[in-house]
N, CA and C atoms as an extended XYZ file, in Angstrom:
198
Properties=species:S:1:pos:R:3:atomname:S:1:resname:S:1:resid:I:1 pbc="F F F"
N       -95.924      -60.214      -27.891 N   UNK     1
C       -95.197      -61.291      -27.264 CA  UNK     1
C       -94.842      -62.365      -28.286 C   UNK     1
N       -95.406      -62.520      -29.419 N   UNK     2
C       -94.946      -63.414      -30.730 CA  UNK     2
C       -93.830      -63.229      -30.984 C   UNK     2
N       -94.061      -61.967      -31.406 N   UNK     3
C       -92.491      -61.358      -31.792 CA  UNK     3
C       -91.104      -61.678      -30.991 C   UNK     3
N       -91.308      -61.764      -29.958 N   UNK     4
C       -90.158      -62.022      -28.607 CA  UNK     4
C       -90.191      -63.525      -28.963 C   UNK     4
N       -91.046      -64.528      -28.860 N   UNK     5
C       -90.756      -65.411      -29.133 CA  UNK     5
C       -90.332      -66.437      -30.501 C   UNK     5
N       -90.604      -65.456      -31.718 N   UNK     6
C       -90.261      -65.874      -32.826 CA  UNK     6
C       -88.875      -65.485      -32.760 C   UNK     6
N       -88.679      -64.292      -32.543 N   UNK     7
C       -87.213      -63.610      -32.060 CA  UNK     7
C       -86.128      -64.625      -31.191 C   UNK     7
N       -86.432      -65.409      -30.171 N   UNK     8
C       -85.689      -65.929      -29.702 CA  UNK     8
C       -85.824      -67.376      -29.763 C   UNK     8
N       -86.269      -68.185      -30.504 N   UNK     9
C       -86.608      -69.188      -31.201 CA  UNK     9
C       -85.599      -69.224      -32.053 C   UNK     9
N       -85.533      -68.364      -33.124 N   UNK    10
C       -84.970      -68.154      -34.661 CA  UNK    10
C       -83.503      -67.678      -33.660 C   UNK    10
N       -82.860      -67.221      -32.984 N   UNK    11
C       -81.184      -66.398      -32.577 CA  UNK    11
C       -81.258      -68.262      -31.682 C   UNK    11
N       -82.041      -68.887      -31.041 N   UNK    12
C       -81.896      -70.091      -30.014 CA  UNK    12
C       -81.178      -71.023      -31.272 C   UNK    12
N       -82.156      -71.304      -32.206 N   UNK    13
C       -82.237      -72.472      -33.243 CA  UNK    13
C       -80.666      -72.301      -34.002 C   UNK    13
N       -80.606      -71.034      -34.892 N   UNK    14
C       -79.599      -70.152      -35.452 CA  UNK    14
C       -77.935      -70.905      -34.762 C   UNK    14
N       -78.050      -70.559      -33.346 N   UNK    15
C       -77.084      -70.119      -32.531 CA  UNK    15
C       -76.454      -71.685      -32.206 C   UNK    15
N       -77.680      -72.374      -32.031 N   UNK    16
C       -77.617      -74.530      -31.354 CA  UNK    16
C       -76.508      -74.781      -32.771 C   UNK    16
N       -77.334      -74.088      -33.782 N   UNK    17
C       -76.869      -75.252      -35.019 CA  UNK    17
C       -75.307      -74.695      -35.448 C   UNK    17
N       -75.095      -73.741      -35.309 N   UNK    18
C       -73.525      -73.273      -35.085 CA  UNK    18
C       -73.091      -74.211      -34.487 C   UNK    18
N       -73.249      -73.928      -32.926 N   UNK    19
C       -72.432      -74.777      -31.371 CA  UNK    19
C       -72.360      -76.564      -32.082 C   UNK    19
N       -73.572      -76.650      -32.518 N   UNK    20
C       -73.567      -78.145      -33.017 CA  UNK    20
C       -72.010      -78.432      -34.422 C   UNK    20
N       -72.147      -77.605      -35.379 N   UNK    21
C       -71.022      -77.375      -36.447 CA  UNK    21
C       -70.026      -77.754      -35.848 C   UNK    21
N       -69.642      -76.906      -34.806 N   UNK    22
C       -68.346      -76.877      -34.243 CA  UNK    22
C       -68.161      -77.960      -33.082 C   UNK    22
N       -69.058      -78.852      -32.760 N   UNK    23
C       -68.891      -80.146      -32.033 CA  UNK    23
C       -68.695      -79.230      -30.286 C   UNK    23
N       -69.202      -78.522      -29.556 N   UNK    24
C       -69.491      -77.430      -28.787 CA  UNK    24
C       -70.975      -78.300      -28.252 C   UNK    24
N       -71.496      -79.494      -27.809 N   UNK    25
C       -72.466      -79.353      -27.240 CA  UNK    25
C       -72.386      -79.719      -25.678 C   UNK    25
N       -71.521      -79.485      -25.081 N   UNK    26
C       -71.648      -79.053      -23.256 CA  UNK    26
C       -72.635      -77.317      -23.349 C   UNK    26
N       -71.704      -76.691      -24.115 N   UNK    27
C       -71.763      -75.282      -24.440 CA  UNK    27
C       -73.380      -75.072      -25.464 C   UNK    27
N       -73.948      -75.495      -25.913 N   UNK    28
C       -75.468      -75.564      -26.477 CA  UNK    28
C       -76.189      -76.044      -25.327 C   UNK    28
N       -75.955      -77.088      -24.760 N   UNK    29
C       -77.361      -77.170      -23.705 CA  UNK    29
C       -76.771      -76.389      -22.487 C   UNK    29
N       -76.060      -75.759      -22.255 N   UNK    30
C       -75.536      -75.011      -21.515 CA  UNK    30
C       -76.733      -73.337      -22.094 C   UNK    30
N       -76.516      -73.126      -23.039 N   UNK    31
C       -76.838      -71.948      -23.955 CA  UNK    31
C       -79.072      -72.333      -23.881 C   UNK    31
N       -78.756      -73.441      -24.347 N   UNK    32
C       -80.460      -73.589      -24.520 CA  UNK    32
C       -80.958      -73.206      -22.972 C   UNK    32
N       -80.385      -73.690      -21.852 N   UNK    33
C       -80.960      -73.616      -20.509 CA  UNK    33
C       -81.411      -71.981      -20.252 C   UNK    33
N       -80.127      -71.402      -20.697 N   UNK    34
C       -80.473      -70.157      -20.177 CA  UNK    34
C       -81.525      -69.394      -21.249 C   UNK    34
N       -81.584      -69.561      -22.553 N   UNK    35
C       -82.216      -69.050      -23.796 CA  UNK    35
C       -83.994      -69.492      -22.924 C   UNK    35
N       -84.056      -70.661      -22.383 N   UNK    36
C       -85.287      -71.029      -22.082 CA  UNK    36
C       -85.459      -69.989      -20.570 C   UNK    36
N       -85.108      -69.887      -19.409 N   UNK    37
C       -84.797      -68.950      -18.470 CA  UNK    37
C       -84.879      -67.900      -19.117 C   UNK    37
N       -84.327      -66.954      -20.187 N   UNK    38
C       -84.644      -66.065      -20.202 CA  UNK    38
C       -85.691      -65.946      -21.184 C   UNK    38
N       -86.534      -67.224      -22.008 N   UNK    39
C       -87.804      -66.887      -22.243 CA  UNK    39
C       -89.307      -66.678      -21.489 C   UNK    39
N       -89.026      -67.350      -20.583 N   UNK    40
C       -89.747      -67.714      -18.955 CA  UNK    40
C       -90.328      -66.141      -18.669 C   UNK    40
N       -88.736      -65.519      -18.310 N   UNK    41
C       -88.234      -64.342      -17.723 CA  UNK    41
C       -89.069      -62.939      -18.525 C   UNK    41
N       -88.759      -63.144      -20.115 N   UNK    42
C       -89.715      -62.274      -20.961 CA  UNK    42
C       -91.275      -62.601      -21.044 C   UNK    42
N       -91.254      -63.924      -20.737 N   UNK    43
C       -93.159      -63.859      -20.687 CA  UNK    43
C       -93.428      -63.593      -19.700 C   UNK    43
N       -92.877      -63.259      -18.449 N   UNK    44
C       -93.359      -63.262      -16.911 CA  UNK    44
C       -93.758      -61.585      -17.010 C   UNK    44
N       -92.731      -60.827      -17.502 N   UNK    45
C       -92.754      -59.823      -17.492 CA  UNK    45
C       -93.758      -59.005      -18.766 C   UNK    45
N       -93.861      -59.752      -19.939 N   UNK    46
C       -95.064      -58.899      -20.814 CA  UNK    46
C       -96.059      -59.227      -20.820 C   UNK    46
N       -96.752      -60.332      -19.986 N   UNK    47
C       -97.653      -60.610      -19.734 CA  UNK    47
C       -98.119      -59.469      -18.559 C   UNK    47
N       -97.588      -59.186      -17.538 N   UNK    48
C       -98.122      -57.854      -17.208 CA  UNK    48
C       -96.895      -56.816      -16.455 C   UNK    48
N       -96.495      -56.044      -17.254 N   UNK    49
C       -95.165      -55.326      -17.040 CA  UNK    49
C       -95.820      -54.085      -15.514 C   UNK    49
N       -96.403      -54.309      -15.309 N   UNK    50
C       -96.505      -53.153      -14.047 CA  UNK    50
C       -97.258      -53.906      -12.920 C   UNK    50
N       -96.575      -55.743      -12.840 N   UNK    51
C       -96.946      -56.571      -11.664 CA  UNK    51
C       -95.380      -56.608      -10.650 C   UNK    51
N       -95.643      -56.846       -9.747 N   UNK    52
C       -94.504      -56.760       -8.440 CA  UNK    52
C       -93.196      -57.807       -9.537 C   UNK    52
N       -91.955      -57.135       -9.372 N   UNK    53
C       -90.925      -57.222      -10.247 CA  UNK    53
C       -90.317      -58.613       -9.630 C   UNK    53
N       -89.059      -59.307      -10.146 N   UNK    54
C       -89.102      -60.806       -9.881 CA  UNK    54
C       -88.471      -60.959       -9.003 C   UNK    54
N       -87.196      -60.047       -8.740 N   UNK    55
C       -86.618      -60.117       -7.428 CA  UNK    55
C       -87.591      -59.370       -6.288 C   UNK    55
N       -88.318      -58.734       -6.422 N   UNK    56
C       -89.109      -58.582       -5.230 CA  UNK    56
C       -89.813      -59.548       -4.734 C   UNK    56
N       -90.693      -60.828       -5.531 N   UNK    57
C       -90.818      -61.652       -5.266 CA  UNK    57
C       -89.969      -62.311       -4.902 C   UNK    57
N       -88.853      -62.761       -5.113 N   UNK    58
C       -87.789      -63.932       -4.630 CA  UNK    58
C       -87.375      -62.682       -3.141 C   UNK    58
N       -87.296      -61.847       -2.710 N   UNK    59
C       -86.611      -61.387       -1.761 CA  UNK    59
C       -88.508      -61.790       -0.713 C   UNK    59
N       -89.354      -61.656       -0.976 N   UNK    60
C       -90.737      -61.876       -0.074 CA  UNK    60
C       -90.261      -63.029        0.445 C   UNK    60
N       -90.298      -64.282       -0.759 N   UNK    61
C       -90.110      -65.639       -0.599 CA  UNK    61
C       -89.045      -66.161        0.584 C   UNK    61
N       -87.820      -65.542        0.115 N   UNK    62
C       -86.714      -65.709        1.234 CA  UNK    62
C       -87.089      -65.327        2.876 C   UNK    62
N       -88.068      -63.672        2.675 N   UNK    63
C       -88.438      -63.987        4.034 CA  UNK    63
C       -88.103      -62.748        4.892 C   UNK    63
N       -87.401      -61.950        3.513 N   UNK    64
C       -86.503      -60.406        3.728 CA  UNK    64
C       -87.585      -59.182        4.336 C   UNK    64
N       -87.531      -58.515        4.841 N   UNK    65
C       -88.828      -57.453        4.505 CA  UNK    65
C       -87.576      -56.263        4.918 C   UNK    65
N       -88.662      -55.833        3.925 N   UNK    66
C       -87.873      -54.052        3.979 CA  UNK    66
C       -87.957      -52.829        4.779 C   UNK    66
């Protein structure tokens, strides 16, 4: 799980300081929101990859049953 997060740290950081170059920052904190969402998203899941998946939870929550 380091790896994932050194990984998307270094393409997050990399990627801001471009958007920043080019005067693009609606479009960087636009970019960071989701970079953070989908770091959330990778620790939820390798922390234990064979726990009830995320939309199954959000479909419980709503109230759905199958």
């Amino acid at each position: 799980m380091v790896y994932f997060i050194i990984v998307l740290a270094g393409l997050g950081i990399y990627d801001i300081l471009q958007m920043k170059a080019k005067k693009q920052k609606k479009e960087a904190v636009i970019y960071a929101i989701f970079m953070v969402l989908v770091g959330l998203f990778g620790i939820f899941y390798f922390t234990d990859p064979e726990r009830t998946s995320f939309s199954k939870l959000l479909i419980t929550l709503i109230g759905i049953k199958e």
